[in-house]
N, C-alpha and C positions, 0 to 999 in steps of 0.2 A: 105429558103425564096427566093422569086424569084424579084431579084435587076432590073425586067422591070417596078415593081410595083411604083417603086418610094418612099419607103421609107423601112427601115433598120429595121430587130426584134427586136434592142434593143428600138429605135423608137415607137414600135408596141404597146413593154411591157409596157416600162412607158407613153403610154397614157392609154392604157387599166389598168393600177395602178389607173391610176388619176382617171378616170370615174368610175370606181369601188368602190374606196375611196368616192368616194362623191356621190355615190349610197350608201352604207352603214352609211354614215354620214346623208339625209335624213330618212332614216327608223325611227330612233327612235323621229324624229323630228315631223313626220306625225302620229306616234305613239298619243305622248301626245299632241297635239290638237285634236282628236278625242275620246281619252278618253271618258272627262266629256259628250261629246254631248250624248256618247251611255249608260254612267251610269244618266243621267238624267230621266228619264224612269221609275224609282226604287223606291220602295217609301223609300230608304236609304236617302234620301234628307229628312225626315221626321219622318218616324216609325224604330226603331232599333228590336223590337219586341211585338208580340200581347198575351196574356195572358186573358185565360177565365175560368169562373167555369158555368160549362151547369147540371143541373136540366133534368135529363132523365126518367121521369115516375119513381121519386121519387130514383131515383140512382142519387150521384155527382161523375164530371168527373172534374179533372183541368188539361186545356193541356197551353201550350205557345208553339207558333210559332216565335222563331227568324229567322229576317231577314237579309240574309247573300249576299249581293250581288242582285241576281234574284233570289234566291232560298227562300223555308223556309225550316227551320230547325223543327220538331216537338220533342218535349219535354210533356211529360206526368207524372204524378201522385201527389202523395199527397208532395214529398220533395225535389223538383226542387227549387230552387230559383230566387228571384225576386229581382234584384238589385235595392236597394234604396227602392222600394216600398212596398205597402203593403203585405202578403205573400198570402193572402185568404185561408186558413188552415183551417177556423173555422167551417168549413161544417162536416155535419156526414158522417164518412166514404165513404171518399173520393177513388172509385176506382182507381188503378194503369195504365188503359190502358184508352184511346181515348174513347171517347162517340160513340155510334153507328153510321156510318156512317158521320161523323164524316171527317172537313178536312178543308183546308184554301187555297187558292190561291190569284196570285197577279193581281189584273185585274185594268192597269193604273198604277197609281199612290197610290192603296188601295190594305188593304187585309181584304178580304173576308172570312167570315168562315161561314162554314154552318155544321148540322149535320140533325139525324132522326127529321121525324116533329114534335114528341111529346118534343125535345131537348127546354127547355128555358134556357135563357140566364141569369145567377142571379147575376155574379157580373164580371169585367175585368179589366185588369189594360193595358195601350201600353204607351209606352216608346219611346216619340213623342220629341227629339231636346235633349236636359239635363233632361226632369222634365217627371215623370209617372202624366197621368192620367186617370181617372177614370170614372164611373156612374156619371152624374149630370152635365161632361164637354157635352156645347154647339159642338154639329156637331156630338157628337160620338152616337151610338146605345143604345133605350133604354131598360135597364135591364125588366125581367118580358115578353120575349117577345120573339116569335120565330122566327126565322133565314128563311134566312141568315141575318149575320152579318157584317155590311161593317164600316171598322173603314180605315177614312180619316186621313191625314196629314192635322192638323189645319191651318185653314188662317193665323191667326200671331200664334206665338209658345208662350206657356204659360210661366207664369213666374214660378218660383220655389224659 
């Protein structure tokens, strides 16, 4: 170290300890105050997962889409389960794989599902706060009807 500089390595180390320390003591600080701002986005604030039974030129399909973060997860056929709610099982022969064309994405705060145009939409379940709901809840998609299918995060959360 060159003693014209006016101060000593060992000097040197423990500031550069110091500033370092409380460089690394920030991080995780700045960390969890941007969290929430970037999972706000998600419709995790709202929909846990989307669950459908699509009518395809007289074939049934049941997928569910859980939602995982930003992702979805797809889940398909006749003996998937449906926590809490009801299972929609009661269709004839219910094929194993995705309706044609066939898919879900997260656009905002919703997920979307669409499939082929002859695909109707006959019955759903989404798993909105604690409580599944259904055909008949105010804001969600009406069954009997072709897609796309945009299921929102309710204004107030239902009761159950």
């Amino acid at each position: 170290m060159d003693s014209s500089l006016g101060i000593s390595r060992r000097t040197l180390l423990r500031r550069g300890a110091v500033v370092g320390g409380s460089l690394v003591w920030t991080v995780p600080v700045v960390h969890t105050l941007t969290a929430p701002s970037a999972a706000a986005g998600t419709p995790l604030d709202g929909i846990s997962f989307v669950a459908v039974v699509l009518n395809c030129d007289g074939v049934y399909y049941r997928m569910k889409w859980d939602v995982e973060g930003a992702t979805l997860v797809l889940v398909t056929g006749p003996s998937f389960n449906i926590p809490d709610g009801p299972q929609m099982t009661n269709y004839p022969d219910i094929q194993p794989g995705a309706a044609p064309d066939a898919g879900a994405s997260l656009v905002g705060e919703t997920v979307v599902v669409s499939a082929r145009g002859d695909c109707v939409l006959v019955d759903f379940v989404v798993k909105h706060g604690p409580c599944n709901v259904g055909p008949g809840t105010s804001g969600m998609p009406a069954v009997n009807d072709t897609g796309p299918w945009t299921f929102s995060p309710l204004a107030s959360p239902p009761t159950c």
